[in-house]
C-alpha positions as CSV (number, residue, x, y, z in Angstrom):
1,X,-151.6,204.1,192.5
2,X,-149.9,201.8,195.2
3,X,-153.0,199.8,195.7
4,X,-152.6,198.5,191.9
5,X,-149.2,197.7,191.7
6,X,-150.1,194.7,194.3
7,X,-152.7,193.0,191.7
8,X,-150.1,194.2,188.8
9,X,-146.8,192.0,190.5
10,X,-149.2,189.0,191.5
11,X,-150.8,189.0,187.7
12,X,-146.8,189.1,186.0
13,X,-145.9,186.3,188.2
14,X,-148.7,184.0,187.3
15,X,-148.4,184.9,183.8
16,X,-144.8,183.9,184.1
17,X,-145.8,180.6,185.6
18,X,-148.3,179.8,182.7
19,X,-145.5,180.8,180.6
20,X,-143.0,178.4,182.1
21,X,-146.2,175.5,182.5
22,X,-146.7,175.8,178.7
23,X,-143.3,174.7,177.8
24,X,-143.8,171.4,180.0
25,X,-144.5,168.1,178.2
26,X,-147.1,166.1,180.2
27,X,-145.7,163.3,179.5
28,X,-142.4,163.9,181.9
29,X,-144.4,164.1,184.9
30,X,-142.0,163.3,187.5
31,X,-142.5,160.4,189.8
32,X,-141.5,160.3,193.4
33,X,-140.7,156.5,192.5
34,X,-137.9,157.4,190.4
35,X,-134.8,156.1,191.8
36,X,-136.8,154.3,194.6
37,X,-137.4,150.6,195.1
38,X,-140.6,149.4,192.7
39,X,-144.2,149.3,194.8
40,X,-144.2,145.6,196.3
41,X,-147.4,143.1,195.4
42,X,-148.7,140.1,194.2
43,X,-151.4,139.5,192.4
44,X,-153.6,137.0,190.5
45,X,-152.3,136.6,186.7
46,X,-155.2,138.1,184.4
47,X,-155.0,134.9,182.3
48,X,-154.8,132.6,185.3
49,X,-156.1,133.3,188.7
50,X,-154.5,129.8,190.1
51,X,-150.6,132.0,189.6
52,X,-149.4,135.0,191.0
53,X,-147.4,138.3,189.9
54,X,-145.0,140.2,192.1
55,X,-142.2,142.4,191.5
56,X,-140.0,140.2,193.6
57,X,-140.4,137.4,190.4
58,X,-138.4,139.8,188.4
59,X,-135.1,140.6,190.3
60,X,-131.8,140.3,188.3
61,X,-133.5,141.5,185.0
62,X,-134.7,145.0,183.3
63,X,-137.9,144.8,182.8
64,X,-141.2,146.9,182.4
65,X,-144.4,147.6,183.8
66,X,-147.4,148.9,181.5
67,X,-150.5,149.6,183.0
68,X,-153.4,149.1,180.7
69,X,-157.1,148.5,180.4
70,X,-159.9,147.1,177.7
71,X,-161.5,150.0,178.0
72,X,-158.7,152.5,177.1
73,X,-158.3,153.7,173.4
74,X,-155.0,154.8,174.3
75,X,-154.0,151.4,175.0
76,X,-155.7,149.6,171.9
77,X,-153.2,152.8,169.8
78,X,-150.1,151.7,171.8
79,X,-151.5,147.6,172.0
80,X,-149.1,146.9,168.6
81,X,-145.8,149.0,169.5
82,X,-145.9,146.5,172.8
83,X,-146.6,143.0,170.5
84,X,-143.6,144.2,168.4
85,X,-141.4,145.3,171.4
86,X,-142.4,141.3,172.9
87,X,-141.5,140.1,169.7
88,X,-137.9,141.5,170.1
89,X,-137.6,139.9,173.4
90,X,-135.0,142.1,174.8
91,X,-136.7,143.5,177.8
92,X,-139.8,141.3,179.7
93,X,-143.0,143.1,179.2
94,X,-145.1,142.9,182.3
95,X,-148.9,143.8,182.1
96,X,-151.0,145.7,184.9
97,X,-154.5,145.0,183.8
98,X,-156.0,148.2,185.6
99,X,-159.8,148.7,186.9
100,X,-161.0,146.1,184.3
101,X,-162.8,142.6,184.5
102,X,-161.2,140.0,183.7
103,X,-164.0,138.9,181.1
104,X,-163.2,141.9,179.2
105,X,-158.7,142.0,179.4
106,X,-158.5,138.1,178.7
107,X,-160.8,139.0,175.6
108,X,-158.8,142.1,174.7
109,X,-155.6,140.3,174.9
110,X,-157.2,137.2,172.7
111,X,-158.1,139.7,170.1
112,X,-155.3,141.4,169.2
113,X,-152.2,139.6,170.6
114,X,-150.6,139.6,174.3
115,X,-147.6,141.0,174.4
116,X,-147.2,140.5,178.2
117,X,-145.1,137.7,179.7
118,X,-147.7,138.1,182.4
119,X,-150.6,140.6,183.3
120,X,-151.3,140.6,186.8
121,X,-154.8,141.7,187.6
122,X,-155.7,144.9,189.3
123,X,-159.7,145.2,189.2
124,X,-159.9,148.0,191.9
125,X,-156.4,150.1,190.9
126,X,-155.1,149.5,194.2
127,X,-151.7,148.9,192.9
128,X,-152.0,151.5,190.1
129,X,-152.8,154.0,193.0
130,X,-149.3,152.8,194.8
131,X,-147.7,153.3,191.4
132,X,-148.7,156.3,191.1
133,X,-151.1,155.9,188.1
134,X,-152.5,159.1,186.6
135,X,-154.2,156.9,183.8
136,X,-153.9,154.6,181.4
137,X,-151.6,153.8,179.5
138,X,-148.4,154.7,181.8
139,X,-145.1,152.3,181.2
140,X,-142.3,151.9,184.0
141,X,-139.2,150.7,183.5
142,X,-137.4,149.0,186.7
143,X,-134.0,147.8,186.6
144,X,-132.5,144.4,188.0
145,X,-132.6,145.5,191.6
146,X,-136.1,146.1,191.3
147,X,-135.7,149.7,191.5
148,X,-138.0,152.0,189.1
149,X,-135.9,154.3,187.0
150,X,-138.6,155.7,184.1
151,X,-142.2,156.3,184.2
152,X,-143.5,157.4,180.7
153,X,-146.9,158.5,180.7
154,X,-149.5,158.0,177.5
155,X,-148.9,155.4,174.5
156,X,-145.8,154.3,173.9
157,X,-144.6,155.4,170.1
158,X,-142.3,153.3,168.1
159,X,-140.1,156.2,167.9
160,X,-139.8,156.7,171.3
161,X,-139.1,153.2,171.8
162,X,-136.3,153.0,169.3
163,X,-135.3,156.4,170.5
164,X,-135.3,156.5,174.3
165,X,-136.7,153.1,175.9
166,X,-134.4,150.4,174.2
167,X,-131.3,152.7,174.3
168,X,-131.6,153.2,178.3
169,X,-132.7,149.7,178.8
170,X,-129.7,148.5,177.1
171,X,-127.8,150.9,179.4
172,X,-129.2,149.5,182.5
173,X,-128.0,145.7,180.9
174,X,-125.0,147.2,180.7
175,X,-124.9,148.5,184.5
């Protein structure tokens, strides 16, 4: 009888953990970059490889980071909530153009709209990998001492731009 109890405990407890994994929403992965200065690196603009993008270019201002490819459907669903959120121009939108060509995100971007004050262009994922990038699309915000506060994983929503970016972006403004 003893020699079943063992199996009996081990099975409740991972049931329990299933139970507790099911009521997690994937898209509040925590980052160990929350609360910690932004990933530092400069790259070639997608739309110009003569200029550069860094993090450092955006000190004193909220801004954020989406990372993004041609080749992601997510990112062609999100593509419009990111050309109105430009549109509003009350927080800089800065592209990550991740393990694309360039042929292909300049072509994306010409087709339907760029939303980004500038893409910087990340053909290998290097920096998505120091970001932390599970996939595309993921959207950080960092404040004005270049420190990354959200990481929202998945295609940004209108509602959860109206809801929950703009509202603690405003905050940070505020800060």
């Amino acid at each position: 009888m003893k020699r079943f109890l063992i199996p009996l405990f081990a099975f409740v407890a991972l049931l329990g953990f299933l139970m507790v994994g099911l009521k997690l929403n994937p898209r509040e992965i925590p980052s160990p970059l929350i609360g910690r200065p932004a990933p530092a690196f400069r790259l070639s603009q997608l739309t110009d490889m003569g200029k550069t993008v860094s993090p450092s270019d955006m000190l004193g201002q909220v801004w954020l980071l989406n990372v993004w490819a041609s080749w992601c459907v997510a990112c062609r669903q999100e593509h419009p909530v990111l050309v109105d959120l430009a549109r509003q121009n009350r927080v800089p939108v800065i592209g990550l153009n991740y393990k694309d060509t360039r042929e292909e995100g300049v072509k994306s971007l010409m087709q339907m709209g760029n939303p980004y004050r500038m893409s910087a262009f990340d053909p290998d994922g290097r920096v998505g990998i120091d970001y932390g990038v599970y996939g595309v699309p993921e959207t950080f915000v960092i404040d004005k001492n270049g420190v990354v506060r959200m990481k929202y994983i998945g295609p940004l929503t209108p509602q959860m731009v109206s809801d929950n970016l703009l509202p603690f972006i405003d905050e940070l403004n505020r800060g």
